[in-house]
DRENDO-1510 file (C-alpha; in Angstrom, 1 decimal, always signed):
<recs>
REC; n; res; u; v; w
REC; 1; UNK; -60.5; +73.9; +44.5 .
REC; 2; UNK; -64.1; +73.8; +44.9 .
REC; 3; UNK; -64.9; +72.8; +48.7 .
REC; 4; UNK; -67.8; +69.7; +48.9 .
REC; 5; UNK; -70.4; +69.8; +51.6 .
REC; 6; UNK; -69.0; +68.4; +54.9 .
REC; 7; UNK; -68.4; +64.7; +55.3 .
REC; 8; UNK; -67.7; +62.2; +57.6 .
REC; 9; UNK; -65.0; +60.0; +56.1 .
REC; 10; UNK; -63.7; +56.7; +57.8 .
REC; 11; UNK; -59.9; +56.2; +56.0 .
REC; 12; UNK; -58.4; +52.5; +57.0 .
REC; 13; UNK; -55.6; +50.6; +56.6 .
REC; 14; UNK; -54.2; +48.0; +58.7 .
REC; 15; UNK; -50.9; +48.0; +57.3 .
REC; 16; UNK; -47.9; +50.0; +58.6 .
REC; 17; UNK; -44.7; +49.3; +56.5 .
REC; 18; UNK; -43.4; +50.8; +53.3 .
REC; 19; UNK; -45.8; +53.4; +51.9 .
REC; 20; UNK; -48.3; +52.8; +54.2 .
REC; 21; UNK; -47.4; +55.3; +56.6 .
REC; 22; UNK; -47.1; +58.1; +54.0 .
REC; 23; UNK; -50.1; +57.5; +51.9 .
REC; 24; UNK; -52.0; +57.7; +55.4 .
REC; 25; UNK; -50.9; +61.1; +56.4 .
REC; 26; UNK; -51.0; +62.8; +52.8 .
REC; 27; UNK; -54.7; +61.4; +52.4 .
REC; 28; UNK; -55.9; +62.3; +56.1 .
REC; 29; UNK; -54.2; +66.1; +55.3 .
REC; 30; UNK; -55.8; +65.8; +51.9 .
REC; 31; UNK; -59.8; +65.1; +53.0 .
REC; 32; UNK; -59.4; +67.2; +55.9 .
REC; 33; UNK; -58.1; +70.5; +53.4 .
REC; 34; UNK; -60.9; +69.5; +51.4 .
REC; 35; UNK; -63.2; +70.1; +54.0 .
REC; 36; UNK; -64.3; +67.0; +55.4 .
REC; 37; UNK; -64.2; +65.2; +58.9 .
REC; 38; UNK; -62.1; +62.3; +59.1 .
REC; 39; UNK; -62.0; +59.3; +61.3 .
REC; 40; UNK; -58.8; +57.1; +60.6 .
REC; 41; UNK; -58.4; +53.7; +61.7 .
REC; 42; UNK; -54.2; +52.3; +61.6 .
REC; 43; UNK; -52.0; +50.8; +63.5 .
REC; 44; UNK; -50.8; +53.6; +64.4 .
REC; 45; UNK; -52.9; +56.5; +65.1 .
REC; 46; UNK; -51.1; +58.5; +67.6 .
REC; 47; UNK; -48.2; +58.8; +64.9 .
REC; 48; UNK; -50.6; +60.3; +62.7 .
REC; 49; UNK; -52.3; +62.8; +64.6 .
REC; 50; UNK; -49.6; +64.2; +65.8 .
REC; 51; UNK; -48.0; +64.5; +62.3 .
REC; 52; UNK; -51.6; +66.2; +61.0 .
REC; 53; UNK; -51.4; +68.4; +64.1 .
REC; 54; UNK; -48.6; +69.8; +63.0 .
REC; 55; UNK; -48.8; +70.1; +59.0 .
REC; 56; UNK; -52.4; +70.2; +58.4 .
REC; 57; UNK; -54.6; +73.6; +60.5 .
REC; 58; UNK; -57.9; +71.9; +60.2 .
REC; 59; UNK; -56.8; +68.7; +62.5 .
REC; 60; UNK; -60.1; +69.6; +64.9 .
REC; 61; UNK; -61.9; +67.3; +62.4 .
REC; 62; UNK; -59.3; +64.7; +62.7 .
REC; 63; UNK; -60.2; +61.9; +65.1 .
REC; 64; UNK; -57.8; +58.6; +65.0 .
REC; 65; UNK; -58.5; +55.0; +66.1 .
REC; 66; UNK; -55.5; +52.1; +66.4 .
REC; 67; UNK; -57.0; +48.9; +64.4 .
REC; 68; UNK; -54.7; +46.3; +63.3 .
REC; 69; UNK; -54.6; +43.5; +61.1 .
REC; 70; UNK; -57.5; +41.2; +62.0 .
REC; 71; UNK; -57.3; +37.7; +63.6 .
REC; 72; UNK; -57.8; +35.2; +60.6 .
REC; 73; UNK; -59.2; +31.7; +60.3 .
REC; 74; UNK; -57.5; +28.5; +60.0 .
REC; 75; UNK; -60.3; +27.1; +57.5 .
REC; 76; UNK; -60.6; +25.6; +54.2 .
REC; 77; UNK; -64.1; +24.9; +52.6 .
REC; 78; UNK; -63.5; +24.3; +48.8 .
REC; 79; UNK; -60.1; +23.6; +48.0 .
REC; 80; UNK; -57.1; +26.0; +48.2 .
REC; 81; UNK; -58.9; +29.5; +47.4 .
REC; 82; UNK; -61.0; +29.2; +50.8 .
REC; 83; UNK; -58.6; +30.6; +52.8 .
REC; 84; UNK; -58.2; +33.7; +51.2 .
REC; 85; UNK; -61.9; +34.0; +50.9 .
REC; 86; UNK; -62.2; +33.9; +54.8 .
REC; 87; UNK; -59.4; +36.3; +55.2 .
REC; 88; UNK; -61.3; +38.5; +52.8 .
REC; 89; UNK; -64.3; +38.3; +54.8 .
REC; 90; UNK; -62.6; +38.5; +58.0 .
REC; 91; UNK; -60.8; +42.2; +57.0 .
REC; 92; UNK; -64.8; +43.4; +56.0 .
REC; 93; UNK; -66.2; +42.1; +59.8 .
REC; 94; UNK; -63.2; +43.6; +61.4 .
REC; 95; UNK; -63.2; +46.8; +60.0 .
REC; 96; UNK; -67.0; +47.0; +60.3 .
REC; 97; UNK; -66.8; +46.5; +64.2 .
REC; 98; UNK; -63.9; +49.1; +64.6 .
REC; 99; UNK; -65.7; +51.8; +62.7 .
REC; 100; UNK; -69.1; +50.9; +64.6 .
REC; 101; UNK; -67.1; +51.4; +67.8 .
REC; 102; UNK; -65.6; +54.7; +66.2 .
REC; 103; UNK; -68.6; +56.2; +65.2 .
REC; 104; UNK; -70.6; +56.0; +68.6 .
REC; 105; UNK; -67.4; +58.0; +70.1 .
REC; 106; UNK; -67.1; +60.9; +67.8 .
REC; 107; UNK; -71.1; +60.8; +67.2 .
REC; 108; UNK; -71.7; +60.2; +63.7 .
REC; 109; UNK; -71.2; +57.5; +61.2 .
REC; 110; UNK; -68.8; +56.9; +57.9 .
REC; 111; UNK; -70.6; +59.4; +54.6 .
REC; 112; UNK; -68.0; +57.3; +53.1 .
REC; 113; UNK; -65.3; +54.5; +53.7 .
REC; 114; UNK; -62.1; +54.8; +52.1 .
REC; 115; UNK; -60.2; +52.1; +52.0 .
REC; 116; UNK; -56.6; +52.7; +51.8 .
REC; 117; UNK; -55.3; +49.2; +51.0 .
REC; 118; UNK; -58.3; +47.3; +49.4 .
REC; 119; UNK; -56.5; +44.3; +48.0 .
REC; 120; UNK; -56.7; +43.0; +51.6 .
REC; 121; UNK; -60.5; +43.3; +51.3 .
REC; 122; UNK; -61.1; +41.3; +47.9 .
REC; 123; UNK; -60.9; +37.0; +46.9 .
REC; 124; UNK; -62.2; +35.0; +44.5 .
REC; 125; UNK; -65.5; +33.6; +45.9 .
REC; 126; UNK; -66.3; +36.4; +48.2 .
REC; 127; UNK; -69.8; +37.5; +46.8 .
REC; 128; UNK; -70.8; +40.9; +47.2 .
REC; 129; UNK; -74.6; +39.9; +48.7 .
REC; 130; UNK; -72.3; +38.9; +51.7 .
REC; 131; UNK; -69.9; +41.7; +52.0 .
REC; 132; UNK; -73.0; +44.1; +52.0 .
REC; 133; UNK; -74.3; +42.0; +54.9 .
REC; 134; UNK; -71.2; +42.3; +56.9 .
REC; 135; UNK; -70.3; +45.6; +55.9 .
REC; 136; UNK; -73.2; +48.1; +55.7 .
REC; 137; UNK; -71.2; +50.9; +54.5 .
REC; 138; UNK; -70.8; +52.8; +51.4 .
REC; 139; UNK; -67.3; +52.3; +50.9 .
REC; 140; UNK; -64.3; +52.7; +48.3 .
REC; 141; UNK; -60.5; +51.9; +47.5 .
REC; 142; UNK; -57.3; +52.3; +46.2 .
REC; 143; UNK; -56.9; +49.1; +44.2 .
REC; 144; UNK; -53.2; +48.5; +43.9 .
REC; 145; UNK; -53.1; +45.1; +42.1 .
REC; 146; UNK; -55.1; +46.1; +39.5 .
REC; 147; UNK; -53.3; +44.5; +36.8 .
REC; 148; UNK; -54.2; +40.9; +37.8 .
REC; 149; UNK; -55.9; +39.6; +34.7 .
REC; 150; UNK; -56.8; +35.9; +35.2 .
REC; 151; UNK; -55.7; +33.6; +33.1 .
REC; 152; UNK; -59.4; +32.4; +32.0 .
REC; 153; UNK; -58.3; +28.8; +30.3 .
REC; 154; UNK; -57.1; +27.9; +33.8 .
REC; 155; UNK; -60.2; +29.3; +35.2 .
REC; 156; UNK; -63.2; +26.6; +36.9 .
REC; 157; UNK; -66.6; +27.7; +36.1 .
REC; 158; UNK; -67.1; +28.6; +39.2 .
REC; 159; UNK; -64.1; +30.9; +39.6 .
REC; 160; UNK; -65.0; +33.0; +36.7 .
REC; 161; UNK; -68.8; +33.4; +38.3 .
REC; 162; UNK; -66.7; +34.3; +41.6 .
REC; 163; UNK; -63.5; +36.3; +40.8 .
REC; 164; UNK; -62.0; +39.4; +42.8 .
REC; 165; UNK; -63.9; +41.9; +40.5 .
REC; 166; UNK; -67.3; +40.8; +42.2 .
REC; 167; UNK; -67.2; +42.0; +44.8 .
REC; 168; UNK; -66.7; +45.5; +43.3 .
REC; 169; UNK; -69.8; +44.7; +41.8 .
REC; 170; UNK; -71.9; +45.8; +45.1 .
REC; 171; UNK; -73.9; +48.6; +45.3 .
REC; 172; UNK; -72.0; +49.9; +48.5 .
REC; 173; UNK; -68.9; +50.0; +45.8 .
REC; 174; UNK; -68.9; +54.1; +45.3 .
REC; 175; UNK; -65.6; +53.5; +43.0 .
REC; 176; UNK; -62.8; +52.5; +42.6 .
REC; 177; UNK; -59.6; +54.2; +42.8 .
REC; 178; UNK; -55.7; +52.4; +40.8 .
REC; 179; UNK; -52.6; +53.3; +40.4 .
REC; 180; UNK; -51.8; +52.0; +36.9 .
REC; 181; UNK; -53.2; +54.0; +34.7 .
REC; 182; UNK; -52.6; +50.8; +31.8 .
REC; 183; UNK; -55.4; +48.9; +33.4 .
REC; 184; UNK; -57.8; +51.7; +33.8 .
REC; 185; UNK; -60.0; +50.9; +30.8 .
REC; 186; UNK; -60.1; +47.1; +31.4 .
REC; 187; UNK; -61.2; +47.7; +35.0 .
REC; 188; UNK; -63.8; +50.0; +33.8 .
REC; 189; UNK; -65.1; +47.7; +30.8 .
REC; 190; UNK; -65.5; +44.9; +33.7 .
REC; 191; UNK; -67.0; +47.2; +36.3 .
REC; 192; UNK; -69.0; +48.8; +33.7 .
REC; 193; UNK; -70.9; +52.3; +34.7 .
REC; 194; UNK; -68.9; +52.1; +38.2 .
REC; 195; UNK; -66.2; +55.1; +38.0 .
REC; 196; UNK; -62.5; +53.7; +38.2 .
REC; 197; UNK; -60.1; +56.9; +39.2 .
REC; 198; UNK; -56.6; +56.9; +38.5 .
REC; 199; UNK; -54.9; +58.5; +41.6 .
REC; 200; UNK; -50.8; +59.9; +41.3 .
REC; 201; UNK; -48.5; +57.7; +43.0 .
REC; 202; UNK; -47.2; +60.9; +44.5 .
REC; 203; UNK; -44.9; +60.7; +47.5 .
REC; 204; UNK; -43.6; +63.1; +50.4 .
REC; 205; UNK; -41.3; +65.1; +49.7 .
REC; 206; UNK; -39.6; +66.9; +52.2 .
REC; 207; UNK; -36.5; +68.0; +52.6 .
REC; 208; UNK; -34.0; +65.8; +52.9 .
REC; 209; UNK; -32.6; +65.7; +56.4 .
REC; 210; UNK; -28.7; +66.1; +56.6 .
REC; 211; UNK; -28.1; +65.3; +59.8 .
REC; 212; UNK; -29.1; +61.5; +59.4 .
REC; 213; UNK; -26.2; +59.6; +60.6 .
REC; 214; UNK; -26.4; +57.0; +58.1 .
REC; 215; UNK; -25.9; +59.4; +55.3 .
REC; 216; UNK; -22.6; +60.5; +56.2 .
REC; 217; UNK; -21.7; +56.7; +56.6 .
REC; 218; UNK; -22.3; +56.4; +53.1 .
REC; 219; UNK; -21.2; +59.2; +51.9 .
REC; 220; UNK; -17.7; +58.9; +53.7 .
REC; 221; UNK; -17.8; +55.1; +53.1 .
REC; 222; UNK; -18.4; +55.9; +49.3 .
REC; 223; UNK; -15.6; +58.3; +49.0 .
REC; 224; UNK; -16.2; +60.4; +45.6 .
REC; 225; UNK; -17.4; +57.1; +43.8 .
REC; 226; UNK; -20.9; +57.1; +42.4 .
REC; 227; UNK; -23.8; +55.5; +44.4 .
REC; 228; UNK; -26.6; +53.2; +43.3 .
REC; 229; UNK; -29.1; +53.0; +45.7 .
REC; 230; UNK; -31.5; +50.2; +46.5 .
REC; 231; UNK; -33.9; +51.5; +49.3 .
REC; 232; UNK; -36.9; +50.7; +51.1 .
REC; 233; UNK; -38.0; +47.0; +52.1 .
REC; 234; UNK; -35.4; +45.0; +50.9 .
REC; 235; UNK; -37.7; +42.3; +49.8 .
REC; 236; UNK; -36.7; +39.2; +47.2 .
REC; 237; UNK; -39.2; +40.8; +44.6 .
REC; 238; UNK; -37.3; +44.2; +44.9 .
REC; 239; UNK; -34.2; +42.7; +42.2 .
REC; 240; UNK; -31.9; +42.5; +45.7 .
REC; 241; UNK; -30.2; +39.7; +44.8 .
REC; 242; UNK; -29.5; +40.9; +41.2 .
REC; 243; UNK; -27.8; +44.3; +42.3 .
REC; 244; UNK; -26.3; +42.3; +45.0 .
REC; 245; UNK; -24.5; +40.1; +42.2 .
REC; 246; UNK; -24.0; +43.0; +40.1 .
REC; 247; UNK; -22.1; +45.0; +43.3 .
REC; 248; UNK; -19.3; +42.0; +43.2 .
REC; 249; UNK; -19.1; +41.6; +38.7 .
REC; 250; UNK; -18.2; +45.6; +39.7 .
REC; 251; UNK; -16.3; +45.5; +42.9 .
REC; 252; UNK; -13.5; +46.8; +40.3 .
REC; 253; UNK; -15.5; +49.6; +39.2 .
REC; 254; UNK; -15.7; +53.3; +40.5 .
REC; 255; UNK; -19.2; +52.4; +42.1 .
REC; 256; UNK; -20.7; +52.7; +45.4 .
REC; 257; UNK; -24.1; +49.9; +46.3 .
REC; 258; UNK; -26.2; +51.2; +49.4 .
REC; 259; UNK; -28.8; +48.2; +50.2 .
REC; 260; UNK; -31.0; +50.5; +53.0 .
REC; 261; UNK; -34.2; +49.4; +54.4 .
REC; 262; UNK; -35.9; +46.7; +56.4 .
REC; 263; UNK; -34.5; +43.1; +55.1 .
REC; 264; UNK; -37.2; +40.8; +54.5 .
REC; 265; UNK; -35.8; +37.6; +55.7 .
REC; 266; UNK; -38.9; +35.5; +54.9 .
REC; 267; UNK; -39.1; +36.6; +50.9 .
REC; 268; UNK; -35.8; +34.4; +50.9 .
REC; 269; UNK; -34.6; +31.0; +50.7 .
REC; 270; UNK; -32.5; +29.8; +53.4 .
REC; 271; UNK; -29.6; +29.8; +50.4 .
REC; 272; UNK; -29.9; +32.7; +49.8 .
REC; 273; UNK; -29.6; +34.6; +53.2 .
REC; 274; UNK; -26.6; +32.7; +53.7 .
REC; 275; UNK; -25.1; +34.2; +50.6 .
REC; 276; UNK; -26.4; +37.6; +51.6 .
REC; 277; UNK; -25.3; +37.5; +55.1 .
REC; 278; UNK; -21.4; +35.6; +53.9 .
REC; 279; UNK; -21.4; +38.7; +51.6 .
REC; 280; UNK; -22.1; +41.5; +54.4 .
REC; 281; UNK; -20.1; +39.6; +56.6 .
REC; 282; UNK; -17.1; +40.1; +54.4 .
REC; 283; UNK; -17.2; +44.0; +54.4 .
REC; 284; UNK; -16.8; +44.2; +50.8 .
REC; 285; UNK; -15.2; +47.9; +50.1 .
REC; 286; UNK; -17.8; +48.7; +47.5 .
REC; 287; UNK; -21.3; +48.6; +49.6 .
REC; 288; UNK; -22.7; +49.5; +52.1 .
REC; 289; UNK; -25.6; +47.6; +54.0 .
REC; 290; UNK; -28.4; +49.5; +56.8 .
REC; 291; UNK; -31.1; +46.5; +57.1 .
REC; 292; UNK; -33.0; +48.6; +59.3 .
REC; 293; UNK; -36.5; +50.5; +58.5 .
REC; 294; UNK; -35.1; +54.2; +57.5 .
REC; 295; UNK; -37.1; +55.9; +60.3 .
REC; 296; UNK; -39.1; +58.7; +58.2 .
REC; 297; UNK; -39.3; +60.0; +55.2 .
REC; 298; UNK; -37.2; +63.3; +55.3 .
REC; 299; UNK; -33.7; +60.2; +56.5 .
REC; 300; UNK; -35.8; +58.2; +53.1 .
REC; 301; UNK; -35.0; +61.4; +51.3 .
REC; 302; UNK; -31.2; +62.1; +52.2 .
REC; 303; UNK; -30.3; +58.7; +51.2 .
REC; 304; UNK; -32.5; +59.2; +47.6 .
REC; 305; UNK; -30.3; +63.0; +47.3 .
REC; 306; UNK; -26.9; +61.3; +47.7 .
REC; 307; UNK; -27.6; +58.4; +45.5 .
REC; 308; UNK; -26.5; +58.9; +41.8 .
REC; 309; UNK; -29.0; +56.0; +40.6 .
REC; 310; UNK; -32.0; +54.5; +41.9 .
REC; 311; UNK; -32.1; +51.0; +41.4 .
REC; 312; UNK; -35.8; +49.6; +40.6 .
REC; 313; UNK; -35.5; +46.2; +38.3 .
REC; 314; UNK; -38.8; +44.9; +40.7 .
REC; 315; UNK; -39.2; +41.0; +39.8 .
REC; 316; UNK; -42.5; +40.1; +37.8 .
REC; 317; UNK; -44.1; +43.7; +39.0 .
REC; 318; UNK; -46.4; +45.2; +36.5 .
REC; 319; UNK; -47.6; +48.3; +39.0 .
REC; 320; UNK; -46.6; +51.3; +39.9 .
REC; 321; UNK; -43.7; +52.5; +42.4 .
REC; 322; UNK; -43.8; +55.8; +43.7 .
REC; 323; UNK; -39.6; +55.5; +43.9 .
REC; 324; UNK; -40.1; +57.0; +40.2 .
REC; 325; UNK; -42.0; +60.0; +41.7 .
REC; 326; UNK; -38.7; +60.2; +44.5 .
REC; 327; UNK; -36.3; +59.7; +41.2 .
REC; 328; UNK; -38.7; +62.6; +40.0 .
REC; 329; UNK; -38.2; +64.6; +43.2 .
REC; 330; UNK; -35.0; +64.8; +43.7 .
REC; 331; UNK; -33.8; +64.3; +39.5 .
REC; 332; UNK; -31.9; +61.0; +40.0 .
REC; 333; UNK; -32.0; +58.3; +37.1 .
REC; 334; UNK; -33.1; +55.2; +38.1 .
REC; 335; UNK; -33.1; +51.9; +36.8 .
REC; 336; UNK; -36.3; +49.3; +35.9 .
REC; 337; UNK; -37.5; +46.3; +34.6 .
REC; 338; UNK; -38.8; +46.1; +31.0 .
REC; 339; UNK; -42.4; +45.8; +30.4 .
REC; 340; UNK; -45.1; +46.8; +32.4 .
REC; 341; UNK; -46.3; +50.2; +34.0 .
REC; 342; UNK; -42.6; +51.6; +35.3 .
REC; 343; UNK; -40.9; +50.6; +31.7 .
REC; 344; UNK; -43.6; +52.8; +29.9 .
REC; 345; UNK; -43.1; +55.2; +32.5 .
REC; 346; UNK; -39.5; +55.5; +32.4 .
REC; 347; UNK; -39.1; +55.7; +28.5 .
REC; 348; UNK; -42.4; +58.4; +28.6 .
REC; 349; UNK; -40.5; +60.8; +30.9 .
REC; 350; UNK; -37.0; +59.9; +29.8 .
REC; 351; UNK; -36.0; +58.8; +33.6 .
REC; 352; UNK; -33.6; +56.7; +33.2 .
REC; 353; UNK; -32.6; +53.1; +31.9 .
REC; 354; UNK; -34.6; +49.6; +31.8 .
REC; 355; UNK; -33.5; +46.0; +31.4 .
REC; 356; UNK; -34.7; +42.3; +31.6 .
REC; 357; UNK; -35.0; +41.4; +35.1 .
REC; 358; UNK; -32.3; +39.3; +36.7 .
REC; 359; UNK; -30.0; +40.1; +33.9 .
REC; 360; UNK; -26.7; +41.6; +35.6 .
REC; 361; UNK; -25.2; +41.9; +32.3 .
REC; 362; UNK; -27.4; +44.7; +31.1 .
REC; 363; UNK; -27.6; +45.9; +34.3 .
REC; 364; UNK; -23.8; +46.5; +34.4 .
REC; 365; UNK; -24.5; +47.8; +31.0 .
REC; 366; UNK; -27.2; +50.4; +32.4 .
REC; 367; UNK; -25.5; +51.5; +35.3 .
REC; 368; UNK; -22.5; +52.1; +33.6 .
REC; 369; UNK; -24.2; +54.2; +30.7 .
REC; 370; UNK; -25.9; +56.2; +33.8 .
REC; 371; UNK; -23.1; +56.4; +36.1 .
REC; 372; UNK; -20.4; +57.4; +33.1 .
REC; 373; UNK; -21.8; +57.9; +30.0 .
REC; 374; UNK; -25.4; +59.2; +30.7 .
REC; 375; UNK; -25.7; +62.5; +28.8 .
REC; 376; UNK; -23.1; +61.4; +26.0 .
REC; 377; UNK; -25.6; +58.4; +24.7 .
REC; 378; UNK; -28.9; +59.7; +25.3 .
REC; 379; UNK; -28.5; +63.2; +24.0 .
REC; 380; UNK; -31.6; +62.4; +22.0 .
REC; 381; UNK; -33.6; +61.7; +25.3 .
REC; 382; UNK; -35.9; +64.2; +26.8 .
REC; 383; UNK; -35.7; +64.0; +30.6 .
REC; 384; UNK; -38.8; +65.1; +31.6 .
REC; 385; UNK; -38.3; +64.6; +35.6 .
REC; 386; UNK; -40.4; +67.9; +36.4 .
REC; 387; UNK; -43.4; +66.7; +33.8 .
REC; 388; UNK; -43.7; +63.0; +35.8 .
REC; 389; UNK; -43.5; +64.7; +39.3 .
REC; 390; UNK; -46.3; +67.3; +38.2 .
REC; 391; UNK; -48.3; +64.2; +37.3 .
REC; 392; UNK; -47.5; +62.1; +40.5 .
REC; 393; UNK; -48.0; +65.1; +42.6 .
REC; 394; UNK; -50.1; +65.9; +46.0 .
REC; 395; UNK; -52.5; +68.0; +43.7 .
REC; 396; UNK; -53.2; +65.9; +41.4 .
REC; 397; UNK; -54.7; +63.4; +44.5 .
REC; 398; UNK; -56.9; +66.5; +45.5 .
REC; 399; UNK; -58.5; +66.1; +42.4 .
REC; 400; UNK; -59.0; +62.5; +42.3 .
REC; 401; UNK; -60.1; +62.0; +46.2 .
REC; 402; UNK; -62.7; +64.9; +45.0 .
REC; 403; UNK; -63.7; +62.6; +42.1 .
REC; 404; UNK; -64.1; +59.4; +44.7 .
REC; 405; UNK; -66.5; +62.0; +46.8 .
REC; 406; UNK; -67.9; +63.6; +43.9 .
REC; 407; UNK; -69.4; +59.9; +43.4 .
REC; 408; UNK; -70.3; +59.0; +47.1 .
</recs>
């Protein structure tokens, strides 16, 4: 791939959950190998640089900064959209101080900024003439909520004049990179001539790493019977509670559940974590619960090789989820909620199954096609895993990072 002139690129995100971690590292590695210096600012930089030291040979142009989330006002202006607008601002001003402080120790400033979670960055009423102000840097993003479409009858005056899309609008605004490739054309008919750049939701995929204890829990746990895997944050929008009611319709069944990842207490109501903890608490013979962040992402990808099914019926989530890509990976049918990006997805690349969300019905249904029935029913079915990860994959981002730069 053709190299570009040198750079200096400032990459940020202040998050460090979930993907975060992962998307870091692959696009530090991925702007360094394309020949360009990078200054990152995360909550955890020493992580990274180490991991870039040791997968990625040009790390001498790798320079890392810790910056966290910033510290947010307690104001409201004009009703209840003010605060998010002053959390917007606040992310620009405190990412603008930590890459001022940045550049005067490595001894040149941001080409580029590349902002690696911009949602944090954008709210209704935030106009652009003041972002430019604060933040005097030619910047960009990867967008992931860009399927929000407002619903304009419920729209003030005002807010349509001010929506998240203004801000976008500035001249600092280099492009504008998404995930869902089903909103590309709308965000480009609102940004007009402004390039919006689909980027692969790809995901690491290193080997699997047998030795993690947790895996042969499950697997011995399990016993022969076939697993369906919920894993990652175990957050209330994730369809927990729905497998977790569809793991006791099924306790009779030849299944296995595995709920693995950080629980996210605060996505529930207090009802509900009583039922979920009553449940654990009972040691039910046909799950198996880890609510503990799976340390990295070769443990991530032992649990994903011993799961049968990949469970992924997100609630009211129209984006993208790179557990397709790891259902891609490691050839695993999973299971997802009708409509939106994943359905398309799903029934594109013949990946698996998709139902209504919340329905344990047809997810019994679906799980018991896939688990038992899977190649007798869908013979007609092209399962295309290799196609979607060839899509979702680490060189298709070369290209699109190149096509972010190529307009910087």
């Amino acid at each position: 791939m053709r190299l570009q002139p040198l750079k200096t690129i400032a990459l940020v995100d202040t998050l460090w959950y979930g993907h975060h971690p992962t998307y870091i590292k692959i696009f530090s590695k991925t702007l360094l190998e394309l020949g360009h210096k990078v200054m990152l600012l995360c909550p955890e930089p020493t992580e990274v640089s180490q991991w870039i030291t040791l997968n990625c040979q040009k790390h001498d142009l790798f320079h890392a900064f810790e910056l966290g989330e910033p510290e947010l006002l307690n104001k409201s202006l004009v009703g209840s959209l003010a605060p998010k607008t002053f959390t917007a601002l606040a992310y620009w001003k405190h990412t603008a101080t930590a890459i001022q402080k940045a550049s005067l120790k490595i001894g040149s400033s941001p080409d580029l900024v590349f902002l690696a979670w911009l949602d944090s960055y954008l709210s209704s009423y935030s106009i652009h003439y003041i972002v430019d102000k604060i933040f005097p840097y030619n910047w960009s993003g990867l967008y992931f909520r860009s399927y929000h479409q407002p619903n304009q009858q419920k729209q003030s005056v005002l807010s349509k004049l001010f929506n998240p899309y203004t801000v976008l609008q500035s001249s600092h605004c280099k492009a504008v990179a998404i995930l869902n490739e089903d909103t590309a054309e709308t965000l480009q008919t609102k940004l007009k001539k402004k390039p919006v750049i689909v980027f692969p939701d790809f995901t690491d995929e290193s080997l699997p790493d047998f030795s993690f204890p947790i895996m042969k829990q499950i697997q011995d746990k399990a016993a022969g019977r076939k697993i369906i895997g919920l894993l990652g944050s175990l957050d209330k929008r994730k369809g927990f509670l729905t497998l977790l009611e569809v793991s006791q319709k099924m306790v009779e069944k030849d299944c296995f559940f595995v709920f693995a990842g950080k629980l996210g207490e605060s996505s529930f109501l207090p009802h509900e974590l009583m039922r979920i903890q009553n449940i654990v608490d009972s040691i039910p013979h046909n799950c198996f619960f880890h609510f503990e962040r799976i340390p990295d992402e070769a443990q991530f990808n032992s649990l994903v090789y011993i799961c049968d099914i990949l469970f992924a019926v997100y609630n009211n989530f129209p984006n993208s989820s790179n557990i397709l890509t790891k259902a891609a990976t490691f050839q695993r049918p999973v299971v997802v909620s009708n409509n939106f990006c994943m359905e398309k997805r799903v029934k594109k690349f013949g990946l698996g199954l998709t139902i209504n969300e919340g329905d344990t019905l047809q997810c019994i249904d679906a799980l018991a096609q896939l688990c038992f029935q899977f190649k007798l029913e869908n013979e007609d079915i092209k399962r295309d895993f290799e196609g979607y990860k060839r899509l979702h994959s680490v060189e298709q981002l070369y290209r699109a990072f190149s096509n972010v730069l190529d307009n910087a």
